[in-house]
C-alpha positions in Angstrom: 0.0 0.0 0.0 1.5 4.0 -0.9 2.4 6.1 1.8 1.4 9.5 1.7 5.3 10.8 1.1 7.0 11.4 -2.2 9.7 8.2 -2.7 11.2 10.8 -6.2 10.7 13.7 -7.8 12.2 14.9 -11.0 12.0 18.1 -12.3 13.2 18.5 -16.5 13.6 22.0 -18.5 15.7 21.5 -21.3 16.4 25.7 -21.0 18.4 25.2 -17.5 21.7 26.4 -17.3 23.7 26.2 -14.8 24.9 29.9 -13.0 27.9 31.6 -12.5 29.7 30.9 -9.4 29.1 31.4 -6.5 25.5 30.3 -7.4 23.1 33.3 -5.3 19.8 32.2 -4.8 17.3 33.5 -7.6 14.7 35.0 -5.4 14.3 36.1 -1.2 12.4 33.3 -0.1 11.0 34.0 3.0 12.8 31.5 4.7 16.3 33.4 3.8 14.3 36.6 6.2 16.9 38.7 4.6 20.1 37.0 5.2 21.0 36.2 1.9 21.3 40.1 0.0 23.1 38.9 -3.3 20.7 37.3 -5.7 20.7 36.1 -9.0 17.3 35.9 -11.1 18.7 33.9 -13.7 19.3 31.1 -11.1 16.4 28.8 -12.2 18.6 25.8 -10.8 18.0 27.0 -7.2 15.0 27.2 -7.1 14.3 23.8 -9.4 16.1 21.9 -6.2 13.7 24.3 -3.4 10.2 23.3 -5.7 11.7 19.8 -5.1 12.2 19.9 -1.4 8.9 21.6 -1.3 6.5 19.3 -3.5 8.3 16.2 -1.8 7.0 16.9 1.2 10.2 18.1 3.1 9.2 20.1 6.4 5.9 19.7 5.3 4.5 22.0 8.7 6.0 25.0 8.0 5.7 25.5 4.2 5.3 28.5 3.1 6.9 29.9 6.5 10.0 31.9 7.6 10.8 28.6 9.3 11.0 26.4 6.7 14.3 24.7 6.0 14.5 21.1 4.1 16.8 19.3 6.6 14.9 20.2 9.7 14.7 16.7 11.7 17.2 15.6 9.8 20.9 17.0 11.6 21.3 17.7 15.5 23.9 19.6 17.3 27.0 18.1 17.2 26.2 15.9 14.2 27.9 15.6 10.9 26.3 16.4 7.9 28.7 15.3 4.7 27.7 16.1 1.0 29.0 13.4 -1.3 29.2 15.0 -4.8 31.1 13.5 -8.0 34.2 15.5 -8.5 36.0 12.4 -10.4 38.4 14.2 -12.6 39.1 17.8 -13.3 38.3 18.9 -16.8 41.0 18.8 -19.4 41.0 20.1 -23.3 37.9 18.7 -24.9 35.7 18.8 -21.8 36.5 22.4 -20.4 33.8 24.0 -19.1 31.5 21.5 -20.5 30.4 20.8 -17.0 29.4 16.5 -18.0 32.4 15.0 -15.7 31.4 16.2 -12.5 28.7 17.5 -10.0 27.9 21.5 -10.3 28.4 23.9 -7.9 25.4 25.4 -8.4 23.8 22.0 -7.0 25.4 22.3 -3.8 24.8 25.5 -2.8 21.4 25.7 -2.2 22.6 22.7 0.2 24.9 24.4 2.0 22.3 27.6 2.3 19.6 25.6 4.3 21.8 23.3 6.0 23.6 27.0 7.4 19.9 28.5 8.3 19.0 25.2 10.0 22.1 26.3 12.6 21.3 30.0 12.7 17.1 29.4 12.8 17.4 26.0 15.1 20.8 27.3 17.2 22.3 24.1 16.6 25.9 23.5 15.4 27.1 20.6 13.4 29.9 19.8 10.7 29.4 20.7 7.1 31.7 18.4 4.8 32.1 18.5 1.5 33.9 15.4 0.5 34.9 12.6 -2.2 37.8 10.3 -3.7 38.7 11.2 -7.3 40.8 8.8 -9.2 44.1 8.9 -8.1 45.2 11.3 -10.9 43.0 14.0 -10.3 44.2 17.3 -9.3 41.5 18.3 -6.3 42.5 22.2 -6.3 41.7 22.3 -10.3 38.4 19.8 -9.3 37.5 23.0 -6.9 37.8 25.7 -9.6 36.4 23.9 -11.9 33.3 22.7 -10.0 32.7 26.7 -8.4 33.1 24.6 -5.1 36.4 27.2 -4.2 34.5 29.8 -5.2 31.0 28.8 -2.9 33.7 28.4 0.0 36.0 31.8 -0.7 32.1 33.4 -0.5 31.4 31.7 3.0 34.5 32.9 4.3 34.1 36.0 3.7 30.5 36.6 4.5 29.9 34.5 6.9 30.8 32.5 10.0 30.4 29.2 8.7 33.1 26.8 8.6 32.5 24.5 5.6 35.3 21.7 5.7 36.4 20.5 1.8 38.3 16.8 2.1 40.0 14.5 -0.7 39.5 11.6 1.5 42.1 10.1 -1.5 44.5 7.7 0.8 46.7 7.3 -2.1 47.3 10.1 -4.9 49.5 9.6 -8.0 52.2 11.8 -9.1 54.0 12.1 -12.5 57.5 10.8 -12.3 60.7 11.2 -14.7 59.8 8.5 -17.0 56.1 10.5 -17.7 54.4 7.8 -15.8 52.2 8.2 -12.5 53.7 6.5 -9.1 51.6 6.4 -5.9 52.2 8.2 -2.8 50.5 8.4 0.3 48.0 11.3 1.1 47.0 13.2 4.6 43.0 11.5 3.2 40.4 11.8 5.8 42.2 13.8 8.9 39.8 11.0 10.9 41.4 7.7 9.6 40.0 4.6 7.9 38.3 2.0 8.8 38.8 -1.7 7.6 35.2 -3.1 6.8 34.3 -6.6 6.1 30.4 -7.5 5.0 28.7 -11.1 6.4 26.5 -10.7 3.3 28.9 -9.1 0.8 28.4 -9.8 -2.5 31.7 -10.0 -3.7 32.2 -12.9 -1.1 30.9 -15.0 -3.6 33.5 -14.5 -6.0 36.7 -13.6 -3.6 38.0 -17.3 -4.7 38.5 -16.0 -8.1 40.5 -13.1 -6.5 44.0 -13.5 -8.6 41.7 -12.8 -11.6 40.4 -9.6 -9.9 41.7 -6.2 -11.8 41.1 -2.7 -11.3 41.9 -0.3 -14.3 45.3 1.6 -13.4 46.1 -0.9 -10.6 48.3 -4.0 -10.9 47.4 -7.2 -10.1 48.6 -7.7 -6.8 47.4 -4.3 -5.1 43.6 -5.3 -6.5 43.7 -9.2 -5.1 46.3 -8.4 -2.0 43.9 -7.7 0.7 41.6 -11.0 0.2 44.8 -13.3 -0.4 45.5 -14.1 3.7 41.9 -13.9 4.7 39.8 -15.0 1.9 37.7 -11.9 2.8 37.0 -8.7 0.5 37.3 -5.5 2.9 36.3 -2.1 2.0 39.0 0.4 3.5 35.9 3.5 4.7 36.9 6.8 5.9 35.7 7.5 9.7 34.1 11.2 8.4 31.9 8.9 6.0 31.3 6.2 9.4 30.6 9.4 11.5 28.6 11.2 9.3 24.4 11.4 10.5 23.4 13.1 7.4 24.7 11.9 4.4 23.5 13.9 1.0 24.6 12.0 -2.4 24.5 14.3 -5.2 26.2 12.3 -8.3 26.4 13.4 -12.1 24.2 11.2 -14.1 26.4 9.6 -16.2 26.8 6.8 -18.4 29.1 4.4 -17.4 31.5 1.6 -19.6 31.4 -0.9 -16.5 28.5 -0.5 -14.2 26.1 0.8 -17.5 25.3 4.2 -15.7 26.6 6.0 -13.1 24.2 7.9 -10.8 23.7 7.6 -6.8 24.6 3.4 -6.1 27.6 4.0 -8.0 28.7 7.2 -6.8 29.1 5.7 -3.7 32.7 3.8 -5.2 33.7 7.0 -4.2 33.1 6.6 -0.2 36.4 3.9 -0.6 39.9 5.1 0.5 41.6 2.5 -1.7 40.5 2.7 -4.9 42.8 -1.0 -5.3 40.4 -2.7 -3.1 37.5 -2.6 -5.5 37.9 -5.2 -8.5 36.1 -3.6 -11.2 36.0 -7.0 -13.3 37.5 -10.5 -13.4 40.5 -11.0 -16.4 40.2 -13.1 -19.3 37.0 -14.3 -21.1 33.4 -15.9 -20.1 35.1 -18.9 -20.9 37.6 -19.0 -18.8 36.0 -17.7 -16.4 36.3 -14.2 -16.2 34.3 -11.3 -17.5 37.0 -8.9 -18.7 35.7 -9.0 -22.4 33.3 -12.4 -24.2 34.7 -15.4 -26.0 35.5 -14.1 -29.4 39.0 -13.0 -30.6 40.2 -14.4 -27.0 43.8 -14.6 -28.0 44.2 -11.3 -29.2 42.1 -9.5 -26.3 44.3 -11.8 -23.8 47.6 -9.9 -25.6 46.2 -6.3 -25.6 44.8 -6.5 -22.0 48.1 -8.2 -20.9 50.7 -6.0 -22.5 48.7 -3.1 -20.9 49.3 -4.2 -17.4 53.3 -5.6 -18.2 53.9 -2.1 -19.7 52.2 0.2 -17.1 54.6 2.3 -15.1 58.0 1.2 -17.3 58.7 3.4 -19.8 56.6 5.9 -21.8 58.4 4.9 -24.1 57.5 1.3 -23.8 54.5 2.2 -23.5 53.8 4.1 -26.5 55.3 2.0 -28.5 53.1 -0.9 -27.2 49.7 0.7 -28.3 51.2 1.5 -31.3 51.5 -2.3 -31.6 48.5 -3.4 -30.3 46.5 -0.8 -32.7 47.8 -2.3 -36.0 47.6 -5.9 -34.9 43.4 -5.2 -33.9 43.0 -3.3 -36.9 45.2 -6.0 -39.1 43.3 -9.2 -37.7 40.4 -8.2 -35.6 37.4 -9.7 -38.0 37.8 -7.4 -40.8 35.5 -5.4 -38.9 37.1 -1.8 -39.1 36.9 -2.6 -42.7 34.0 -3.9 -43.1 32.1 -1.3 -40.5 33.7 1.9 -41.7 30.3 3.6 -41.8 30.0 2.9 -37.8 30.1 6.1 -35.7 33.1 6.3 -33.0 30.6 4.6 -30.3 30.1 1.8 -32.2 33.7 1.0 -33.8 34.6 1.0 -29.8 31.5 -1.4 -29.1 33.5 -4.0 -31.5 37.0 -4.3 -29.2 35.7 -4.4 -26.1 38.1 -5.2 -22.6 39.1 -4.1 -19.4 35.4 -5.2 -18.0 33.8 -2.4 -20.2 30.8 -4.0 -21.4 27.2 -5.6 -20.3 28.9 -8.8 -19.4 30.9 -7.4 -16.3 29.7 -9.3 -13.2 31.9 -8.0 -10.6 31.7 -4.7 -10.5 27.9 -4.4 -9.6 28.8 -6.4 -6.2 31.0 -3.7 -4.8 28.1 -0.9 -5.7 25.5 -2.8 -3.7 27.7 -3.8 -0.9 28.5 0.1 -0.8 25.2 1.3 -0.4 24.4 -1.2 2.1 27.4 -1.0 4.0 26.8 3.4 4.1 22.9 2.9 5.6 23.7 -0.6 7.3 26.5 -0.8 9.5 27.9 0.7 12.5 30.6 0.4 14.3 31.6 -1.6 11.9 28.5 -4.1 12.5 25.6 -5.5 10.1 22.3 -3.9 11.7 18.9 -3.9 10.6 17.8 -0.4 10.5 19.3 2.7 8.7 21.8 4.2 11.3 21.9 7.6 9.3 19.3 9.8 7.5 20.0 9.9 3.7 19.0 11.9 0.6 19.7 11.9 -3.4 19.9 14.4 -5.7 20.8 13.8 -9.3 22.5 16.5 -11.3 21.2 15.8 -14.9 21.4 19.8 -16.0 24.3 18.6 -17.9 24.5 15.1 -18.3 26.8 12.7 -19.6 26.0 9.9 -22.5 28.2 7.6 -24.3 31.5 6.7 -23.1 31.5 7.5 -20.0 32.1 7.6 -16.9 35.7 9.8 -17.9 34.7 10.8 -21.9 31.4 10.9 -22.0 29.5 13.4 -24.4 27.4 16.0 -23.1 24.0 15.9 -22.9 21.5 19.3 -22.0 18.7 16.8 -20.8 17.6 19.7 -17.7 17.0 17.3 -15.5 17.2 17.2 -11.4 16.3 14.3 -9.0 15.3 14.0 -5.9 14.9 11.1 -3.7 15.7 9.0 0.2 15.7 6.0 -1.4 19.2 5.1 -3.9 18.1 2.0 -5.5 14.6 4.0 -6.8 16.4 7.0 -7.8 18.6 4.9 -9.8 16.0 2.3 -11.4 13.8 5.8 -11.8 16.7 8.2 -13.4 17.7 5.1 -15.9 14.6 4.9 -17.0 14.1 8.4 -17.8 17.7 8.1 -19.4 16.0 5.4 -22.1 17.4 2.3 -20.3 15.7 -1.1 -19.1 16.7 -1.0 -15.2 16.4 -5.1 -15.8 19.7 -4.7 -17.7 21.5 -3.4 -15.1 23.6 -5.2 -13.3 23.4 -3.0 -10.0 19.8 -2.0 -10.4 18.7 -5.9 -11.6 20.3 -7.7 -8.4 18.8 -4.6 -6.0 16.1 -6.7 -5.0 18.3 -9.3 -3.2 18.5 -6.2 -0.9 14.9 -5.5 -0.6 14.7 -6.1 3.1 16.9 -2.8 3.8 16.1 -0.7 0.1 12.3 -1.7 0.3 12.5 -2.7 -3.6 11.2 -6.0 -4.7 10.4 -4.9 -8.5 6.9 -3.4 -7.9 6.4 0.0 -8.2 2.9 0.2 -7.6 3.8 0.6 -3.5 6.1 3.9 -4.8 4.9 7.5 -5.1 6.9 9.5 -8.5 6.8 12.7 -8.8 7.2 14.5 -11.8 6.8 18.7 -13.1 4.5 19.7 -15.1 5.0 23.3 -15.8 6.7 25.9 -13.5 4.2 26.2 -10.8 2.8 22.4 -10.5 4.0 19.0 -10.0 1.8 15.8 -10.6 2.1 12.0 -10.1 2.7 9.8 -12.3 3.6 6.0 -13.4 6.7 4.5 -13.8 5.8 2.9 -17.3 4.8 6.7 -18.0 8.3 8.4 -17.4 9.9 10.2 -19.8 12.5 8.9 -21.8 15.4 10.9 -23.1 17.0 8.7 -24.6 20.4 9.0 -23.7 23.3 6.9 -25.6 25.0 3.9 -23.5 28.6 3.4 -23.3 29.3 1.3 -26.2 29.4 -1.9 -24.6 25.9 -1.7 -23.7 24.6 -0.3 -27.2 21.9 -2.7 -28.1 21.4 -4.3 -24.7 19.9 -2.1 -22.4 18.0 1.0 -24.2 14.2 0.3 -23.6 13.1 0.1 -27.2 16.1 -2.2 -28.1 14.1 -4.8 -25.5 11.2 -4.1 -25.8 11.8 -4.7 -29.8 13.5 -8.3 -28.9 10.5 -9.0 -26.4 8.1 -8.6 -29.3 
C-alpha cells in the first residue's frame, strides 16, 4: 500500500543552465528573512532543487513559513552532515567547461544555504563536509575551480561565520614521475582515519576465490587481489568522516558508465572507498575462462592487448607508446575485418566492437562492490551489520548537464535539464535510468537490487512507490513509472543494443 510521502521527484527543462559561481539564490524566499542580500534571477537551478524539497514533502508544517528549512529533523547539534558530490576528474582540453564529468556547484549550494539556516534558525551546530575520492590522478584544487566549489567556499568565508570543511579523502594520490608515468604516494586523506570493513553478506564474497583474476583499471594485479589473499575476505577500507557522518546527501552526475552501464547515486558511492585497489572492477580473461573482462570471441588477441597493458604500465613511456602502437595495428590488421568492413559505424560503435578491461554488459563484478556500498553506508555501524538505517539519507541527481556515451571519464554532453530527488538510492537509480531510455532489468546494480529489498524496500513493484514529476513551473503531478519520460540517452558502447528500452522491448516482441 502508498504512503502518503513522495519516494522521487524529478523536475526536466531543457532551458536550464547552470549559474555563475558562487550560485546566489534567484529570489528572497521567505525563509532566507533577509540573510541572503546577493541574488541572482537567472538562477532557475536553485529554485528547481527548493520546488523539489517543497513538493516532496520536506518540512511539510512550515511550508510556506520563515521557518521552513528542508533538513529540519534531519541533523542535531554536534552531528555531521557530509555532502557526497562527484568530483571524479578535473576537466582537461575537450571537456573544459563542459560541466558533463562532475557534479555543479550550483547543486550544492542551495545545500549548503539551508543546511547554514538550520544552525542559525534552530541554534544548533554541526559539521558541514564536503567530500569525495577522485581517481588517483585528479588534481583536487583544479576539481575546486572547476566545480565553483572554491568559489561557494572563498564566499562563506568571507561573509559569513560558517566553517565549511572541503576533504579529498584520497588515501593514495598519483604523481608524474621522470619517466612520464604516475607513481603512488601516500596522502594526509580523511584527517579522521580509515576503517577496515568486512560485510557477512557481501556480494563480492561469492566471487573472492576467483580473486587472482580480480583487476582494477590503473592498478596491478597484486594491489587489487592483495587484501583478500590471507583472509579470503573482501574489505572495504571507509573513511571514519563517512562512518561518522548522520546526514549523508549523495549528489552524483548522471552519467553513463562503460562498466557499471550508468553511473548515478549506487555507484557514486565507489567513491566513499579510501583504496581505490580494493575494488575489483572486473575478473580478467573471457566468459570462458572464467572471467568477464571482455566475451569469447578473438580471446587470444584480447588476452595480448589487456596483458601487455598491465606488463607495460609504469616502465617506460616509451614502452608504453610503442606498445599501443602495436596493439593498434595488430586489432585493426586481424580483428574480424571489422574496421573494414564497418567503416560507416560512428566512433561509439567501432569501440562497441574491441571491447576489454570489463567495459561491457557482461561485467559481473563490479555491480557487487556498488550494492555492498550502499548497504554497507545505511547498514553498519561500528563496523557491525544492523537492521535499520543508522543515518538519514537523501539523493539528488544533477542531470542539467548530463553525460552519454563513453562515460564515466569521456562521455559526451547531454543538456537533458534534468534534477532528481529522492531518500531512497536504488529507486532513484532504477527511476533516473529509465528516464535516461534504459531497461533498469539490464543493469547489473539495479537488476540484483532486489536481493537487498529487506533494507532498500524494492522487490520490483512500483505500484507501493509514489513518483513525482513537473509539469509546468508552478505544478507537479504523479505519475507512473511505465509513463516516465525517456530521453533517450546513448549507453557506453558496450551496452549499445542491450539495455535501451526500445532495443528490448523490440527483442520481447
Amino acid at each position: 500500500m502508498k504512503s502518503d510521502k513522495i519516494d522521487f521527484a524529478f523536475n526536466i527543462d531543457n532551458f536550464s543552465k547552470y549559474p555563475d559561481a558562487p550560485f546566489h539564490p534567484d529570489n528572497n524566499y521567505p525563509e532566507f528573512c533577509g540573510l541572503f542580500d546577493k541574488l541572482d534571477p537567472a538562477n532557475s537551478v536553485y529554485k528547481k532543487i527548493r520546488n523539489l524539497f517543497i513538493s516532496s514533502g520536506y518540512d511539510n508544517a512550515n511550508i510556506g513559513t520563515a521557518q521552513w528549512n528542508p533538513f529540519r529533523g534531519l541533523i542535531s547539534e554536534g552531528q555531521i552532515a557530509l555532502i557526497k558530490p562527484n568530483l571524479v576528474y578535473q576537466e582537461t582540453n575537450r571537456f573544459l567547461n563542459k560541466s558533463c564529468l562532475m557534479t555543479h556547484g550550483s547543486i550544492i549550494r542551495p545545500i549548503i544555504d539551508y543546511l547554514f539556516l538550520l544552525q542559525i534558525k534552530d541554534k544548533i551546530k554541526f559539521r558541514i563536509v564536503i567530500a569525495d575520492i577522485p581517481i588517483q590522478g585528479a588534481i583536487f584544487d583544479e576539481i575546486l575551480e572547476q566545480t565553483g566549489l572554491k568559489a561557494l567556499d572563498d564566499f562563506y568565508i568571507r561573509n559569513y561565520s560558517l566553517n565549511l570543511e572541503i576533504i579529498d579523502l584520497r588515501h593514495k594520490i598519483a604523481v608524474q614521475k621522470g619517466n612520464g608515468f604516475f607513481s603512488t604516494v601516500s596522502s594526509t586523506g580523511d584527517p579522521s582515519g580509515y576503517s577496515k570493513l568486512h560485510l557477512n553478506r557481501s556480494f563480492l564474497q561469492a566471487i573472492a576465490k576467483d580473486f587472482k583474476k580480480f583487476g582494477a583499471p590503473g592498478y596491478g594485479i597484486n594491489e587489487t587481489s592483495a587484501q583478500i589473499s590471507k583472509t579470503g575476505n573482501h574489505y572495504y577500507h571507509i573513511p571514519n568522516t563517512v562512518l561518522q557522518s548522520d546526514l549523508f546527501i549523495n549528489i552524483p552526475k548522471i552519467k553513463t558508465h562503460k562498466k557499471a552501464g550508468i553511473s548515478i547515486a549506487m555507484k557514486n558511492l565507489i567513491g566513499i572507498n579510501g583504496e581505490k585497489a580494493w575494488i575489483p572492477h572486473f575478473r580478467r580473461g573471457s566468459i570462458k575462462s572464467g572471467g568477464d573482462e571482455f566475451d569469447d570471441k578473438d580471446i587470444f588477441l584480447k588476452t595480448i592487448s589487456t596483458r601487455a597493458n598491465v606488463f607495460l604500465q609504469g616502465r617506460s613511456k616509451l614502452l608504453w607508446n610503442i606498445g599501443k602502437s602495436i596493439n593498434s595495428l595488430l586489432i585493426k590488421r586481424f580483428f574480424r575485418k571489422d574496421f573494414k568492413l564497418n567503416s560507416g559505424l560512428n566512433e561509439s560503435e567501432r569501440k562497441a566492437l574491441f571491447l576489454v578491461n570489463g567495459d561491457w554488459f557482461g561485467n559481473d563484478t563490479l555491480w557487487r562492490s556498488i550494492l555492498d556500498l550502499n548497504y554497507l553506508l545505511l547498514f553498519t555501524k561500528g563496523g557491525v551489520e544492523v537492521k535499520s538505517r543508522v543515518r538519514k539519507y537523501i539523493c539528488i541527481g544533477d542531470g542539467i548537464i548530463a553525460g552519454e556515451g563513453d562515460g564515466p571519464l569521456n562521455p559526451i554532453p547531454k543538456a537533458a535539464g534534468l534534477i532528481t530527488l529522492s531518500q531512497n538510492p536504488v529507486l532513484n537509480d532504477i527511476c533516473t535510468a529509465r528516464i535516461m531510455g534504459f531497461e533498469w532489468g539490464g543493469i547489473p546494480q539495479l537488476k540484483n537490487s532486489v536481493f537487498l529489498n529487506e533494507f532498500f524496500s524494492f522487490n520490483g513493484n512500483f505500484e507501493d512507490f509514489n513518483l513525482l514529476q513537473n509539469i509546468d513551473v508552478s505544478g507537479y503531478e504523479q505519475i507512473s513509472f511505465d509513463d516516465l519520460p525517456n530521453l533517450k540517452f546513448t549507453p557506453a558502447p558496450g551496452w549499445l543494443n542491450h539495455i535501451e528500452i526500445k532495443e528490448l522491448e523490440k527483442n520481447n516482441i
